[in-house]
KEKE-275273 format. One record per residue (C-alpha): x, y, z; residue number from 1. Coordinates in steps of 0.1 Angstrom, whole numbers, plus 2048, in hexadecimal, padded with zeros to 3 digits. Last residue first. Layout:
u, v, w, k
X, Y, Z, NUM .
...
REM end
This chain:
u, v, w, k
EB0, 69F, 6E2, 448 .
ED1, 6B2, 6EE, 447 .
EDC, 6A1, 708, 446 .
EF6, 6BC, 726, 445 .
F02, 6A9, 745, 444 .
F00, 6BF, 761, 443 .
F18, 6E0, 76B, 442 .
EFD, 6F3, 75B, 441 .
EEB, 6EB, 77A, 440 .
EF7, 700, 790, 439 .
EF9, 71B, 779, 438 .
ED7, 723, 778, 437 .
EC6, 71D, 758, 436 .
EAC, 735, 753, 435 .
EB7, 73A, 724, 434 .
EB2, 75C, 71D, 433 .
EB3, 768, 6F8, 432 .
EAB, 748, 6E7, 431 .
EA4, 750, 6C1, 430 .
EC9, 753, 6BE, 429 .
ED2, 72A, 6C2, 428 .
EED, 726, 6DB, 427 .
EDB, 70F, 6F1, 426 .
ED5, 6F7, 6D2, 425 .
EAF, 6F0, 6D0, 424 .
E98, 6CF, 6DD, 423 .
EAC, 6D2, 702, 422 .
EBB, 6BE, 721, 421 .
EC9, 6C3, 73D, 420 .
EDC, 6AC, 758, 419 .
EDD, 6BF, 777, 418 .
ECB, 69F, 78D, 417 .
EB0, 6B0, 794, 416 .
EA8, 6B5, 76C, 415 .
EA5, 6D0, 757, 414 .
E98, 6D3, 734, 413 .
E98, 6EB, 71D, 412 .
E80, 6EE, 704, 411 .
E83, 708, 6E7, 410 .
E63, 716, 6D2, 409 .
E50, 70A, 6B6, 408 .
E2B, 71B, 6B9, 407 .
E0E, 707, 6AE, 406 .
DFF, 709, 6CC, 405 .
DF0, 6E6, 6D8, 404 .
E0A, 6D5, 6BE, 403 .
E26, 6E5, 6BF, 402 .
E22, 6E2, 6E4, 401 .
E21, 6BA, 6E2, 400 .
E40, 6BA, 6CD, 399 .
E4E, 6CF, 6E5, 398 .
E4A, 6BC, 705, 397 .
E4E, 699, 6EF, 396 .
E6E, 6A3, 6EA, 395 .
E7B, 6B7, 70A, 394 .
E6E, 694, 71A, 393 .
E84, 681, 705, 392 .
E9F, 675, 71E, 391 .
E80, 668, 733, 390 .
E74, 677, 752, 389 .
E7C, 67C, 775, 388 .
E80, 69B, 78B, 387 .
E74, 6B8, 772, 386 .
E85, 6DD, 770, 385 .
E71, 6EB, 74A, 384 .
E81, 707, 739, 383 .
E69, 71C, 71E, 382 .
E78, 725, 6FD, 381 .
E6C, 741, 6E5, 380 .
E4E, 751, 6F1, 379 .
E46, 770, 6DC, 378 .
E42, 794, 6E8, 377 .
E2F, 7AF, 6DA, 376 .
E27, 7D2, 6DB, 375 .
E4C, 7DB, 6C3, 374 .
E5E, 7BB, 6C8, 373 .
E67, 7A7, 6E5, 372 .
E77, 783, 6E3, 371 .
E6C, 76F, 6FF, 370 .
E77, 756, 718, 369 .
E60, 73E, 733, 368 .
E6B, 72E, 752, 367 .
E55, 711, 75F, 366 .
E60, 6FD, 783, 365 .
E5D, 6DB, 795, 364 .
E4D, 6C6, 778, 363 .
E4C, 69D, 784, 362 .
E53, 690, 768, 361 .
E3F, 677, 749, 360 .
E2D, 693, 73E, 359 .
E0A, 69F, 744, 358 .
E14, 6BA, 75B, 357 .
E2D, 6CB, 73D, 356 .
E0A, 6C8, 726, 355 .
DF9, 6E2, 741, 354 .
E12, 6F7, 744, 353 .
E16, 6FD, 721, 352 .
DF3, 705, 71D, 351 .
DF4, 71A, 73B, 350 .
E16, 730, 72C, 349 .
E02, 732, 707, 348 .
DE1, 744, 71A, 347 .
DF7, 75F, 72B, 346 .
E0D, 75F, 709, 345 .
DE8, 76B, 6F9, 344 .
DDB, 782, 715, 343 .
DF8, 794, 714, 342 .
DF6, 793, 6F1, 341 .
DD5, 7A1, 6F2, 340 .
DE1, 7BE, 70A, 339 .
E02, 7C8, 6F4, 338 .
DE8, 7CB, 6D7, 337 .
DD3, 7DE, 6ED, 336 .
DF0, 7F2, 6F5, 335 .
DF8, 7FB, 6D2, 334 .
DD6, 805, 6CF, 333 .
DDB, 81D, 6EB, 332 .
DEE, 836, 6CF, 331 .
DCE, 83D, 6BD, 330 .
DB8, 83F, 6DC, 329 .
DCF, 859, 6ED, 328 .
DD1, 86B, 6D0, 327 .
DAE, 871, 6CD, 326 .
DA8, 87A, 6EC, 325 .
DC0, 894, 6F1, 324 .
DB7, 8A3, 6D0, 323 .
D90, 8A5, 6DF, 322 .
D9D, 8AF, 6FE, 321 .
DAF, 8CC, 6EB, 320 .
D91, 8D8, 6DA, 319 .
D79, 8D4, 6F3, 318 .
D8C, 8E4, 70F, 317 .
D94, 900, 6F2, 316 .
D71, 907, 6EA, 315 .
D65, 906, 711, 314 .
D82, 91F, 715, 313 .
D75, 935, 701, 312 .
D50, 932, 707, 311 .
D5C, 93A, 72C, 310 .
D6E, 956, 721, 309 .
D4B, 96D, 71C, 308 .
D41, 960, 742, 307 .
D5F, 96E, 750, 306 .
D6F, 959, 76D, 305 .
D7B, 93B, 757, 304 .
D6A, 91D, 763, 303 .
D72, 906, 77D, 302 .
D53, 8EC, 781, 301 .
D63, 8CC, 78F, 300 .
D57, 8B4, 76D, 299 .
D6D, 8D2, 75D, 298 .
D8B, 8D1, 772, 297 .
D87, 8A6, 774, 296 .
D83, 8A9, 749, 295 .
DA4, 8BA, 744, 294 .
DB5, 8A7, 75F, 293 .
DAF, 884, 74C, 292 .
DB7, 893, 72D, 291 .
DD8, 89D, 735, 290 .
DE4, 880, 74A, 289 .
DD9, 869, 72B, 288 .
DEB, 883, 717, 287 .
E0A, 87F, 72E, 286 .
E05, 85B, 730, 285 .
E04, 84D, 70A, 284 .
E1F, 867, 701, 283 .
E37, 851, 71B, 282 .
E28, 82E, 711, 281 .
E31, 836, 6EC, 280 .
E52, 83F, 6FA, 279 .
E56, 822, 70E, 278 .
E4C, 80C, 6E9, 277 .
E64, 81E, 6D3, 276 .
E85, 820, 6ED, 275 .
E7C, 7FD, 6F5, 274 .
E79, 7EF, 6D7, 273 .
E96, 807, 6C8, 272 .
EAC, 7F7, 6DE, 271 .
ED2, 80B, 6D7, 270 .
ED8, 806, 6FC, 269 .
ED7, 828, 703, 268 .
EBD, 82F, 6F0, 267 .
EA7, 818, 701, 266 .
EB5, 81E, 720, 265 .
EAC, 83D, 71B, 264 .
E87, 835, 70C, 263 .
E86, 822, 734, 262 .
E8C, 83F, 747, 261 .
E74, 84E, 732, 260 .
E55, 830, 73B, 259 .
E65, 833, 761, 258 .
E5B, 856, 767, 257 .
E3E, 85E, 755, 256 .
E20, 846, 760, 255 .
E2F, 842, 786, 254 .
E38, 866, 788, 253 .
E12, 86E, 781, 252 .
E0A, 85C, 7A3, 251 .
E29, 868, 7B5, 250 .
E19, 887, 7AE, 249 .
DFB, 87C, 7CC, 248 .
E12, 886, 7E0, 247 .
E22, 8A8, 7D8, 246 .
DFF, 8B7, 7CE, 245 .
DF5, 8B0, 7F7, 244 .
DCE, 8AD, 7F5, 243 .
DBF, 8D6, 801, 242 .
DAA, 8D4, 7E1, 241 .
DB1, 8D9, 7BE, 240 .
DD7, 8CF, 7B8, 239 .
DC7, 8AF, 7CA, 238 .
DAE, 8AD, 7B1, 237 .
DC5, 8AF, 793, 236 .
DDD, 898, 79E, 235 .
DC7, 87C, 7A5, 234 .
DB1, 883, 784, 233 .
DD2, 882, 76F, 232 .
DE0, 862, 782, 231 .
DC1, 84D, 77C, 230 .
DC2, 856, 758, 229 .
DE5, 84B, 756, 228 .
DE4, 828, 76E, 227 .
DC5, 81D, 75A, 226 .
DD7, 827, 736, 225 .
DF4, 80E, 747, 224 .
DD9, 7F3, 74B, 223 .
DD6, 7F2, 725, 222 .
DF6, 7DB, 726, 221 .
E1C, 7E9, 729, 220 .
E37, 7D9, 711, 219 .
E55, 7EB, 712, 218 .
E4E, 7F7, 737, 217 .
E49, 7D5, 745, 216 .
E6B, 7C9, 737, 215 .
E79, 7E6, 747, 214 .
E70, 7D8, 767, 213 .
E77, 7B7, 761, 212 .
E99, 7BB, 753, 211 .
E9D, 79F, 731, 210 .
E96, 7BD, 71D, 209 .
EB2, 7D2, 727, 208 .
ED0, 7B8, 71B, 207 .
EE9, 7C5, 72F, 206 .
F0D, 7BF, 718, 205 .
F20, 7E2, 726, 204 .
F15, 7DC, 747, 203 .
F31, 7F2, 75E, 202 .
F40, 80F, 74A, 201 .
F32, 816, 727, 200 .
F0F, 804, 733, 199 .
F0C, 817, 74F, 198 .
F19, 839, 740, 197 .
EFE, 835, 722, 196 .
EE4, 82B, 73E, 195 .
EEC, 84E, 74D, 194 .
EEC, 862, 731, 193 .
ECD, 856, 721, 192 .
EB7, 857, 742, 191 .
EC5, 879, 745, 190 .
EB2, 882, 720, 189 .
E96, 86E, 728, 188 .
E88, 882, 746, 187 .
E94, 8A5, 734, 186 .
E82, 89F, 71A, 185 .
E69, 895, 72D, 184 .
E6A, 8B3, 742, 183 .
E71, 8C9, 727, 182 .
E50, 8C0, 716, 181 .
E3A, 8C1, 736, 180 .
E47, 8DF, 73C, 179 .
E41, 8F2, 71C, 178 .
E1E, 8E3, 71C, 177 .
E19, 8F4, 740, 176 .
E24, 91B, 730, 175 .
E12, 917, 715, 174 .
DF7, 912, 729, 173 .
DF7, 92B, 746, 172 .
E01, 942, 727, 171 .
DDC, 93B, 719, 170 .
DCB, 93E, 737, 169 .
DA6, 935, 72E, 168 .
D9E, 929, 753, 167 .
D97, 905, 741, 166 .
DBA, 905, 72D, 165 .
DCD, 911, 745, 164 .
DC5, 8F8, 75F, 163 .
DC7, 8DD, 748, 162 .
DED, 8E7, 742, 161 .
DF2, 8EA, 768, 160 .
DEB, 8C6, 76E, 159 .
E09, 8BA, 756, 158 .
E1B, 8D6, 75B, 157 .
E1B, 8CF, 784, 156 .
E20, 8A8, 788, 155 .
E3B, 8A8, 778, 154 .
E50, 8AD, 796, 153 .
E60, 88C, 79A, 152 .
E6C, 886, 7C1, 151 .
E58, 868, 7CB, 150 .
E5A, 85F, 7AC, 149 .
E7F, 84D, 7B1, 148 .
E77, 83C, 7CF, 147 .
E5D, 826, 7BC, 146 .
E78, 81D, 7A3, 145 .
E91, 814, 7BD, 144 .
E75, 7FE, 7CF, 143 .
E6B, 7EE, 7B0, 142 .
E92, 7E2, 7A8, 141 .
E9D, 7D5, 78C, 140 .
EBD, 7E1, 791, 139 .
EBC, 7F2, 772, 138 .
E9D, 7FE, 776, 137 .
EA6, 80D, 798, 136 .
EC5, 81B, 787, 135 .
EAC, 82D, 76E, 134 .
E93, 837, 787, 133 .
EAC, 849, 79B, 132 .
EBE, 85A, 77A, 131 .
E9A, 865, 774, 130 .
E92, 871, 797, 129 .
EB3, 888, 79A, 128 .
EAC, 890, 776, 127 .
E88, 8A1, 77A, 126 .
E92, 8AE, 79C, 125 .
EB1, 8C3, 78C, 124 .
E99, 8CD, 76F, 123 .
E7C, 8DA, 78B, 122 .
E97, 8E9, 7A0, 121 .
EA2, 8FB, 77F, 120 .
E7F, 909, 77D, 119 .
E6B, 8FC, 75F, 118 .
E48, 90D, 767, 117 .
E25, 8FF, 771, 116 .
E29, 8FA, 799, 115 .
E1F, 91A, 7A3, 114 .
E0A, 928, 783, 113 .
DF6, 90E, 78F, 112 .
DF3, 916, 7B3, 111 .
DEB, 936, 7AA, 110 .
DCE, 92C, 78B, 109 .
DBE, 916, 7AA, 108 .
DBD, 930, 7C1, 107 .
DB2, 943, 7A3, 106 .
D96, 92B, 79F, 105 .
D8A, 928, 7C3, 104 .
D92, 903, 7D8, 103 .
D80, 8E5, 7D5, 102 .
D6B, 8D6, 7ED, 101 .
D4A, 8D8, 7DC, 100 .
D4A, 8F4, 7C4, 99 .
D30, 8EC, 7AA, 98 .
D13, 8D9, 7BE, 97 .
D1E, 8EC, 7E2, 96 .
D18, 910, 7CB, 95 .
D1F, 927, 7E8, 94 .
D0E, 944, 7EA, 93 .
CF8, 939, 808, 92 .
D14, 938, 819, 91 .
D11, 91D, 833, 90 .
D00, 928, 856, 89 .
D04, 904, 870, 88 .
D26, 8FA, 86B, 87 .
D37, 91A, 861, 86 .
D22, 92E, 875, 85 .
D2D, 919, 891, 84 .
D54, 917, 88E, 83 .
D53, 93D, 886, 82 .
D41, 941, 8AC, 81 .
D59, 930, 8BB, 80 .
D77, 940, 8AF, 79 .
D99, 934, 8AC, 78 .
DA3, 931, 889, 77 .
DBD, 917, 87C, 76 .
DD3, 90F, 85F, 75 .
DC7, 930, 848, 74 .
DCC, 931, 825, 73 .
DD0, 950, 816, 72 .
DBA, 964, 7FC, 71 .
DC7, 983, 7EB, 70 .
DA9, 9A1, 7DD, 69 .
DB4, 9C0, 7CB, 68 .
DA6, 9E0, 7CB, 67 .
DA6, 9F5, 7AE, 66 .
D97, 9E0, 791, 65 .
D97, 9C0, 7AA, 64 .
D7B, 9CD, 7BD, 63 .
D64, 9D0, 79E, 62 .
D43, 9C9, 7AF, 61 .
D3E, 9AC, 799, 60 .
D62, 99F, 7A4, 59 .
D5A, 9A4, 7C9, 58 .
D3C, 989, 7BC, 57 .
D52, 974, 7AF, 56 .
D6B, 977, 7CD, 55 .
D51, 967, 7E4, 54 .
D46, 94E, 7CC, 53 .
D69, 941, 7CA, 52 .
D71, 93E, 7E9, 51 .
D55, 92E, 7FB, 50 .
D64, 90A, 7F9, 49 .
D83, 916, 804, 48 .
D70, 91B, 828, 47 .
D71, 940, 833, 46 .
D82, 95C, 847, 45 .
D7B, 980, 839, 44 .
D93, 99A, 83C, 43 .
D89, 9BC, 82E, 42 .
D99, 9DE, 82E, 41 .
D8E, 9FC, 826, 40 .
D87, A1A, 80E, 39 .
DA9, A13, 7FB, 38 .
DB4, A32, 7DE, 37 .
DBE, A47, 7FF, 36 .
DD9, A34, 80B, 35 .
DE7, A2E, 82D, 34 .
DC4, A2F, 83E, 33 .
DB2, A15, 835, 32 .
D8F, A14, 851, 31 .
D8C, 9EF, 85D, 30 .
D73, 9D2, 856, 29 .
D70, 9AF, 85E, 28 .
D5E, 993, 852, 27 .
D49, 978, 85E, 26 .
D35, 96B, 83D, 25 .
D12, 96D, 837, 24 .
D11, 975, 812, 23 .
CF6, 98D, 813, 22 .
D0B, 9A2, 82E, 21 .
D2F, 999, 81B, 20 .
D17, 9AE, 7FC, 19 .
D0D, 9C6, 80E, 18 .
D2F, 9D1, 81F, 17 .
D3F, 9CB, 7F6, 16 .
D28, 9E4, 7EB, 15 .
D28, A00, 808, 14 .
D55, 9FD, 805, 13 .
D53, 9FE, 7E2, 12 .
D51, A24, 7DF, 11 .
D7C, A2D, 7E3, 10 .
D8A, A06, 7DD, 9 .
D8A, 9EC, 7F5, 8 .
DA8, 9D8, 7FD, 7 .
D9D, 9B6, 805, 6 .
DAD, 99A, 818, 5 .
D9C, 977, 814, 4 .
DA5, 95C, 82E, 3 .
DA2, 93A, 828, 2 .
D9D, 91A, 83A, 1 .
REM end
C-alpha cells in the first residue's frame, strides 16, 4: 500500500478535487492553514499499482510547480470500506496492461538514486564480501563462497544504471556506471591483497588452477551468460515491486563476486590465465546484468514522465542496449569455445572409460588432469585404480587411447596391492596433478 500526501497550491485545490472524483480514489481533504501559498492538504491511500497514474495526472495539473507531491508506503490500513473498493471498484485510471504490479516511476527513480552511489559502507561491504569469497575459494569451499554474496552490494549500480537510462536521468547514470566501476575495482583490488598475503605467508607454492572452484571460474561454459541475464531481470524486478532488493542481490553477487575474487588470485599468483579468463567472465556479467535490466524496465513499461523526453530516452535505451549487446556477443565467443570443449574432454573422459572397462582389470576408480590455457583445457594424464591386471596394462591402456583419440597423454596405474605403475615418468612437466594418494605411493613403483 501507499499513501500519497499532497500539498495543493493557491487554485488547484477545484482541479485536483475533480480529478481524485473521476479517479475514484478514497481521499482526504483538509483546509492548510500554516502557509498561505498551500490551498489544502491531500492524503490519498492507494495500491502501488495506481501510483503512477495518479501522480501523472497531478502532474498535468501542475501540482508539483508549487505544490509538491511525497508518496509513502503504508504496512497496513484498517478500513473496511477501503478493503472493498479496492477489491471490487479499481481505478479506472489505472493502466493494469502497462503497470501491473510494479511500483510508480519516481518511486522507482528514489529507490534508485538510493542504492546507486559509492558510500563507504558500500566499499567496506564490497571488500568484506570479496576477501570472504576469496578465502572461500581458497578453501574450496561452496558454502564460504555462497556466504560471501550474501552481503555484496552490487546489486544497486548495476540496476540503477538502467534505471537512469530509461527515466532519461542522465546524472542517475553516470552516477550508477561510476559504481559499478569502483565496485569492481574495488572487488578485485582486495581480492589481490588478500591472496598476495596468503600466498606470502601461509601457501606460498598453491597452484590455483588445480582448486575446483577457481577452476570453474577460469573456464566457465555458456551457462554462466544464463546465470547473468537471469540475474539482471531478478534484480531489476524486485527493485520494481515490493520483492526484497537485498535478496534477490545475492543473485548478481553470484555473477560478480567470485569471477573478481578469482582475477586477484590471478594476479596474485602471477596466473595470467586466470587473471585473463575471470576477468573476461567479470565484463561478460555486468553487461549481461546490464542489458538484461535494460530490456525488463522497458518490457515493464517505465518511461520518462514527459512525453518530449521519452524520444530521448528511447534513443539512448537503444543506443546503449545495442552497445551492450554487441559486446556481450563478441566476448561470449570465448565461452562458446570454453562450451565446445567442454563438450569435447566430456566426450574424451567416456571414451576413455569405456576402453579402461575392456581391459584385462577390474577398474575401481578414473581421475583425470589437465593443463588450462586461455578458454581451454587439455587432458594430460588420467590415473586408473584396477584390482588385477597384467604389468602392461598402463601399456596397452594408452596405446589403445592413442588410438580412439589421437591424443598422447600419461597413464598411471594403480593397483590394490599399492604397486603403481605408468607409460610417462612422474616427474615429467606436462603432468601438473598426478591423484595418487599417499597410501599407495608407498607401493612398488614399474615404469612400463
Amino acid at each position: 500500500m501507499r499513501l500519497l500526501q499532497i500539498a495543493v497550491p493557491v487554485g488547484k485545490r477545484d482541479a485536483v478535487e475533480s480529478m481524485l472524483e473521476a479517479s475514484d480514489v478514497e481521499y482526504f481533504l483538509t483546509d492548510e492553514t500554516s502557509r498561505r501559498e498551500y490551498s489544502a492538504l491531500v492524503f490519498v491511500p492507494t495500491g502501488p499499482e495506481d501510483v503512477e497514474a495518479l501522480v501523472d495526472e497531478l502532474r498535468e495539473i501542475g501540482v508539483q510547480e508549487d505544490g509538491y507531491v511525497t508518496i509513502s508506503k503504508l504496512e497496513a490500513v484498517l478500513s473496511d470500506r477501503f478493503e472493498r473498493q479496492q477489491s471490487d471498484e479499481p481505478t479506472p485510471d489505472a493502466d493494469d496492461e502497462e503497470t501491473g504490479d510494479r511500483i510508480a516511476r519516481e518511486e522507482l527513480r528514489a529507490r534508485a538514486a538510493e542504492i546507486a552511489p559509492a558510500t563507504p559502507n558500500y566499499v567496506l561491504f564490497t571488500v568484506v564480501s570479496t576477501v570472504i569469497a576469496t578465502a572461500g575459494l581458497l578453501m574450496n569451499s561452496a558454502a564460504v563462497v555462497v556466504g560471501s554474496m550474501v552481503i555484496a552490494p552490487l546489486i544497486g549500480p548495476a540496476i540503477a544504471a538502467s534505471v537512469g537510462s530509461i527515466l532519461d536521468d542522465d546524472e542517475l547514470f553516470r552516477t550508477s556506471v561510476r559504481a559499478q566501476f569502483l565496485g569492481l575495482g574495488v572487488a578485485i583490488g582486495s581480492a589481490a591483497v588478500f591472496a598476495g598475503l596468503v600466498r606470502f605467508t601461509f601457501l606460498p607454492d598453491l597452484q590455483i588452477q588445480l582448486i575446483e572452484q577457481v577452476g570453474e571460474r577460469i573456464n566457465p561454459g555458456a551457462l554462466a551468460l544464463v546465470v547473468a541475464l537471469g540475474a539482471g531481470v531478478a534484480g531489476t524486478v524486485s527493485l520494481t515491486s515490493t520483492t526484497s532488493v537485498a535478496l534477490v542481490g545475492v543473485a548478481i553477487a553470484v555473477a560478480l563476486i567470485p569471477p573478481a575474487a578469482t582475477v586477484g588470485l590471478g594476479i596474485a599468483y602471477g596466473d595470467g590465465t586466470a587473471a585473463v579468463s575471470a576477468g573476461i567472465l567479470v565484463v561478460i556479467n555486468v553487461l549481461s546484468i546490464n542489458v538484461a535490466s535494460l530490456g525488463t524496465l522497458w518490457v515493464q513499461g517505465y518511461r520518462p514522465e514527459h512525453w518530449f523526453a521519452e524520444q530521448s530516452a528511447r534513443r539512448a535505451v537503444i543506443r546503449r542496449a545495442a552497445l551492450l549487446v554487441v559486446a556481450v556477443l563478441v566476448l561470449s565467443s570465448a565461452l562458446g569455445v570454453t562450451t565446445i570443449n567442454v563438450s569435447e574432454n566430456a566426450e574424451f573422459e567416456r571414451t576413455v572409460a569405456d576402453i579402461a572397462s575392456e581391459s584385462d582389470a577390474h577398474v575401481l576408480s578414473l581421475e583425470f588432469s589437465y593443463r588450462t590455457d586461455l578458454f581451454l583445457r587439455h587432458p594430460t594424464a588420467v590415473t586408473v585404480r584396477i584390482i588385477g591386471g597384467s604389468q602392461d596394462t598402463a601399456v596397452a591402456l594408452r596405446d589403445r587411447i592413442t588410438d580412439h583419440t589421437q591424443r598422447d597423454i600419461a597413464v598411471i596405474v594403480i593397483r590394490e596391492d599399492g604397486a603403481a605403475s605408468t607409460t610417462q615418468r612422474l616427474e615429467s612437466p606436462s603432468i601438473e596433478h598426478v591423484p595418487v594418494s599417499s597410501s599407495h605411493s608407498s607401493g612398488a613403483l614399474a615404469i612400463g
